[in-house]
C-alpha positions, 0 to 999 in steps of 0.5 A: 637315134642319131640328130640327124635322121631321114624318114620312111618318105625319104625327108630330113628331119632334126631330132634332138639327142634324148627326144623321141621324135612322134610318129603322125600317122593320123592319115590314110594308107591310100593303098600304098602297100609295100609288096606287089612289087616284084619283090620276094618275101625274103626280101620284104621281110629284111627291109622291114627287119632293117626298119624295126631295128633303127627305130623307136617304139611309138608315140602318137600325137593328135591336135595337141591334145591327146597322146598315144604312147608304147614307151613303156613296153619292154620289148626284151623282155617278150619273146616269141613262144611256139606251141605244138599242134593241137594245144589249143589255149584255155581262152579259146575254149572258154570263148568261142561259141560252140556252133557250126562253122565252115573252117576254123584256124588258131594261132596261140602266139607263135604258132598255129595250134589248130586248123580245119576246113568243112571237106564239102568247101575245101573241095570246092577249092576253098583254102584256109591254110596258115600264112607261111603255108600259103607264101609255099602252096598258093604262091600266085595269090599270095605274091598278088596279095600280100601286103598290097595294101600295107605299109612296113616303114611307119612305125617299129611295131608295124615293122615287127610285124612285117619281119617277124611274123610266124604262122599266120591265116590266109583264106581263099574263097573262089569265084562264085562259092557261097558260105553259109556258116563263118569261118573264124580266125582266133590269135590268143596270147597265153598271158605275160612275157609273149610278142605275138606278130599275128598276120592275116590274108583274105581273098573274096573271089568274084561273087563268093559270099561269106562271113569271117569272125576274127578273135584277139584273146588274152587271159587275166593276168597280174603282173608282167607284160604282153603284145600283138602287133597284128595286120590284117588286110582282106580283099574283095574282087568284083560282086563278092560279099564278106559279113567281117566281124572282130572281137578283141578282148586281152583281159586285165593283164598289161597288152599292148596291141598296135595293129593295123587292118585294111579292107578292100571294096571291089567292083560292086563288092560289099562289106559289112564290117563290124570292131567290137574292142572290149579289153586292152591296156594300151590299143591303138588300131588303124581300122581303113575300109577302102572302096577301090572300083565302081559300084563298091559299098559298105557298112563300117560299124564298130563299138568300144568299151574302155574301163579301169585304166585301159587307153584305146585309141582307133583311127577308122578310115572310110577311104573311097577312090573312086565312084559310084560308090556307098558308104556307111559309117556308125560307131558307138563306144562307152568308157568307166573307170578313169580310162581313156579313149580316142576315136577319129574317123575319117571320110576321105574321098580322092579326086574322080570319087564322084557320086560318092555318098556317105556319112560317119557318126560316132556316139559315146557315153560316159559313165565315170567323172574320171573317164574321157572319150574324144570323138573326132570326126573328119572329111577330107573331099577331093570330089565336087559330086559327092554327098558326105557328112558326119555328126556324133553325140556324148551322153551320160546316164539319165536318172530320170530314165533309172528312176522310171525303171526302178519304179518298174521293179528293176535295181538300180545295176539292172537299170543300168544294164539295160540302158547301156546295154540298149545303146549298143544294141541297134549295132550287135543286132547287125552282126547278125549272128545269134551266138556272136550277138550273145558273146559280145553282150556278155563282154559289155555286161561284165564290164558294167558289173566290174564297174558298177560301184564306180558309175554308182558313186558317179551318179550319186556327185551329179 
């Protein structure tokens, strides 16, 4: 990087020789997208290419206190892998619950390796296709779309992404067409030596209804490194509805994920949107939830779980453009081991958002003495009638409460699991979805087995 470098906004800024300069991008996309711009795909993905090669893998800094950084990612040594069709990965098939569903499609690093819609849906004009299938076949939707709302320039990883991507996931449900079953959407990484630039595109025609699970797997691994720069960005035309629900889980293996996801609330549209991030080394996500037109709502729920000495940092943005609108925002997130974790969420309501209501809570718990959560709730208001506030709580274990279970024949880990497991509970009762709901208790429950030794010693210093 030269001393003397412009950023993507076009000002000066002076860096000294050997110093990265730090990205700030604690802020809302605003709808700023890089394409709907007459411009081709080709195209887009050259100038984001450009990006990705002049500049330096991240480093994040917020208020001082508290440092996101992918300088230790080797890029070299990671490559994109292709897979034939039909070689599903072990993490899969060991992963997603065996149930009805309206379409499936799975991407194992570079490659879509398994995709099927329900024939009665595909006939009612619903597509699910891969990315580049859709950029070939659905051509109108797709220019329209792709990347409306997601930027390019912020940051090498994003810029990778942009470029680089291969296979992807796009879904078109029509005007009016009801899904009772969910479709789901899974990217798995093999283990150590793989990038995988996971892109995915969803459109809810007006009045369609339907539900989507996204899966980010990885498997254990020892040694050696991995990444997925993914964006995700789903758009809800006029009176659609879409339950979205995420899982992210890589495992003990060093992944690095750097991803951004954007959803956006149409005309008296609805989402219920709901992050369960349970396994990462290094995970920074721009999770933003966007209401666009009048009479939009949502319902922003997520929940995080760090251990050992995994860092997660998640910026959650409730952006409303304009009112009436709703919103709804409920987090909940624990930490074991001497992790680390970072949650900011934004209310930011623009000027003429009037009778904008809604209100972001985030509560945490610890469970080690070696452990942090930081908890970072803001408003930023640029309306005079609106309703919008936000509050949060950090606990610890109470041993009062342990006690009165052991006197109730439960060991001290049962206690423990069931008052863990209990703060999470009024968020997984809302995805709604038995099999989901049992997947994702699973996931908590096994990190606070993994962890029990440690919130054991921890109880006993206090």
């Amino acid at each position: 990087m030269s001393e003397n470098e412009s950023s993507a906004n076009g000002a000066a800024v002076t860096v000294k020789p050997g110093r990265h300069r730090e990205s700030t991008l604690y802020s809302a996309l605003a709808g700023v997208g890089a394409g709907g711009k007459g411009k081709s795909l080709a195209a887009l993905r050259e100038e984001a290419l450009a990006v990705y090669e002049r500049t330096e893998l991240p480093v994040w800094r917020r208020s001082g206190f508290w440092t996101t950084s992918l300088q230790e990612l080797d890029l070299d040594k990671l490559e994109v892998r292709h897979h034939p069709q039909g070689e599903l990965p072990a993490i899969v098939l060991e992963t997603l619950p065996e149930r009805k569903r309206a379409g499936r499609l799975v991407q194992r690093e570079g490659s879509v390796v398994q995709l099927e819609l329900d024939a009665e849906l595909a006939g009612k004009g619903v597509v699910l296709c891969s990315l580049e299938d859709a950029a070939v076949n659905h051509t109108e939707l797709f220019e329209q779309y792709y990347s409306k709302r997601l930027t390019s320039d912020r940051h090498k990883l994003e810029a990778a992404n942009a470029a680089l991507w291969s296979g992807g996931a796009f879904l078109h449900v029509p005007a009016g067409v009801v899904v009772e079953d969910p479709f789901e959407i899974a990217y798995a990484l093999d283990g150590a030596g793989a990038a995988m630039y996971a892109r995915t595109l969803v459109i809810g025609d007006a009045g369609s209804d339907f539900k989507l699970h996204e899966y980010n797997l990885a498997p254990d691994f020892d040694t050696g490194q991995a990444l997925c720069a993914a964006a995700f960005e789903m758009y809800l035309r006029d009176g659609a509805r879409c339950r979205l629900a995420q899982v992210q889980d890589w495992g003990n293996g060093e992944v690095f994920d750097a991803s951004t996801r954007v959803v956006e609330v149409g005309r008296d549209a609805y989402c219920h949107w709901l992050p369960a991030l349970v396994g990462g080394h290094l995970v920074r996500q721009h999770l933003e939830l966007a209401v666009s037109e009048p009479g939009g709502d949502m319902a922003f729920r997520g929940v995080f779980f760090a251990e050992a000495s995994e860092l997660l940092d998640v910026f959650a943005v409730d952006l409303h453009e304009t009112g009436p609108s709703g919103g709804d925002v409920h987090w909940r997130g624990a930490a074991t081991g001497s992790s680390r974790a970072s949650f900011e969420g934004l209310i930011q309501i623009d000027p003429g958002a009037q009778q904008t209501h809604t209100y972001l809570q985030i509560h945490s718990m610890m469970l080690s003495p070696k452990a942090r959560i930081d908890a970072i709730p803001s408003v930023l208001v640029s309306a005079d009638d609106v309703s919008a506030s936000h509050g949060g709580t950090v606990g610890e274990l109470d041993e009062a409460v342990i006690f009165y279970m052991q006197t109730r024949g439960l060991d001290r880990a049962s206690a423990v699991r069931v008052i863990v497991e209990g703060f999470f509970e009024p968020l997984l009762s809302e995805l709604q979805d038995e099999p989901l709901e049992e997947l994702v208790r699973a996931k908590v429950a096994a990190k606070l087995a993994r962890a029990s030794e440690d919130i054991r010693e921890y109880a006993e210093t206090r």
